[in-house]
N, C-alpha and C positions, 0 to 999 in steps of 0.2 A: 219625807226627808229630801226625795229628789226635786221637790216643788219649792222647799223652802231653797237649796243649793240654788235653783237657777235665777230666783230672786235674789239673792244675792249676788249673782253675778252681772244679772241685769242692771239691778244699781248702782255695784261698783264701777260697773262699764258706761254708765250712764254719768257720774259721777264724774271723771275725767271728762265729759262735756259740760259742768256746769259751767255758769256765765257766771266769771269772775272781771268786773271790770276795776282797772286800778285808775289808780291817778285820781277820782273823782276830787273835785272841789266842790262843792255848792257856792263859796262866798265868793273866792276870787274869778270872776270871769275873764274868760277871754273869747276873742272870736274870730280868729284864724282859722278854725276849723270849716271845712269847708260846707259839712251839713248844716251847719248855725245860718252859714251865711243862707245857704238854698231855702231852711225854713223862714228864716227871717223874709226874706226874699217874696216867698210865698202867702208872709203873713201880710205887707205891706203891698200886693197884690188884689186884697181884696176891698180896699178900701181907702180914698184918698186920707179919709180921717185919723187912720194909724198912725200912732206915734212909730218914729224911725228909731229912737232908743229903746220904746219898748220890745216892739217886734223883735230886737236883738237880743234884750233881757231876758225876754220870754224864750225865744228859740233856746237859746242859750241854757235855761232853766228847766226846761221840757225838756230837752236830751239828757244833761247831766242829770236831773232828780230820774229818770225813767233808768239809769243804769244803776245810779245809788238805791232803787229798789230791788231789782236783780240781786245786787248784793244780799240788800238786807233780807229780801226774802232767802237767800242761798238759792237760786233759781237751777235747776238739772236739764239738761236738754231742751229738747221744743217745750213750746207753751203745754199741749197738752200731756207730754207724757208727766212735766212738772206738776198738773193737774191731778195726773193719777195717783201721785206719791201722795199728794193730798189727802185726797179718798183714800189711801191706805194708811192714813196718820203715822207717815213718815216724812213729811214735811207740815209747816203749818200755814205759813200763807202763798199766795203766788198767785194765785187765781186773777181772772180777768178784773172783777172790781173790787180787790184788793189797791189792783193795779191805780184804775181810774177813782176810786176812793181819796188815793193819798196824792196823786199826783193833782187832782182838783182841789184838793188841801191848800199844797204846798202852793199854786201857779197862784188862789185865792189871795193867799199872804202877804203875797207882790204889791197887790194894789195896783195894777195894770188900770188905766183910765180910758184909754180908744179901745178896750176888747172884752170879752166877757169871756170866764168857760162855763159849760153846762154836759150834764150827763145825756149820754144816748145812750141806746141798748137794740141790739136787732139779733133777733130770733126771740123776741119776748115770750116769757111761758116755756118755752121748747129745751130739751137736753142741752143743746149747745149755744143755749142763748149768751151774750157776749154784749159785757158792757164798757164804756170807752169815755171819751169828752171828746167835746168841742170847742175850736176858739170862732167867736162868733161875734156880732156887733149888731143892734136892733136894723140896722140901714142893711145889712146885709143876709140874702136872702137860708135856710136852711142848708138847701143842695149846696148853696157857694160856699159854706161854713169848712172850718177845716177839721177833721177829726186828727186827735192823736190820743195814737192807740200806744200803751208801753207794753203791753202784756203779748202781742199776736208774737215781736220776737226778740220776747224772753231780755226786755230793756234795751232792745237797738231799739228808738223811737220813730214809729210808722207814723207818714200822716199824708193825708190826701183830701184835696177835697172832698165832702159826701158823697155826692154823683160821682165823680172816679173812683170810690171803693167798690173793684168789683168782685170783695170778698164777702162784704156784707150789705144787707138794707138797713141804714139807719132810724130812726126814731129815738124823739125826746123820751127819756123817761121821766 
């Protein structure tokens, strides 16, 4: 009895952390926000060939769709304790390629023409293997690729080039 009590406390306390983000739009963009411009920024960085409206589309659609999953999964605190609740079938999705699953879906829909996404995964096989995408383009080398990750925290959209993540080793999957 006193096992089940603390679990329930731990989830109700956990709970008043979940990530609730409001406001999303998916259709109407805008891009005043200041991380839009920094991804875009970043995107149109790696390659003279990028188109300058998509990098903005795309920024733009990588952050918003990576919160509107938050949502939709009901996401509880950091990535992994949302993880846990998982494993406890008290939540259903959230997991890292849940994450990069849907958000390689959605960015695919666009029809981007200067960029590609593709899946990675690093710690392949391993307890906390962790899978993610890429925005990439054949002219543009793996390391200089950009990962974005929705899941590391919990729908704020991480992205770094692959050489500067130095949370994880990437590879294609």
């Amino acid at each position: 009895m006193k096992q089940i009590f603390i679990l329930i406390t731990v989830i109700l306390t956990f709970n008043a952390c979940s990530s609730n983000y409001s406001n999303i739009n998916l259709e109407k963009r805008t891009y005043h926000d200041q991380k839009i411009q920094i991804l875009a920024n970043d995107i149109l960085s790696l390659s003279k060939e990028i188109d300058k409206n998509e990098a903005l589309k795309s920024s733009y659609d990588a952050i918003t769709y990576s919160k509107h999953l938050a949502n939709k999964f009901q996401v509880v605190g950091p990535a992994l304790f949302h993880n846990t609740l998982i494993n406890l079938n008290l939540k259903e999705k959230g997991f890292c390629y849940h994450y990069a699953n849907e958000l390689q879906l959605y960015l695919k829909r666009k029809k981007f023409k200067t960029f590609k996404f593709i899946r990675v995964v690093s710690n392949r096989g391993e307890y906390f293997e962790h899978s993610s995408i890429i925005l990439t383009r054949d002219d543009i080398s793996f390391e200089d690729s950009i990962v974005l990750d929705a899941w590391r925290d919990s729908g704020e959209l991480f992205w770094s080039k692959v050489k500067d993540d130095t949370r994880y080793k990437w590879e294609k999957k």
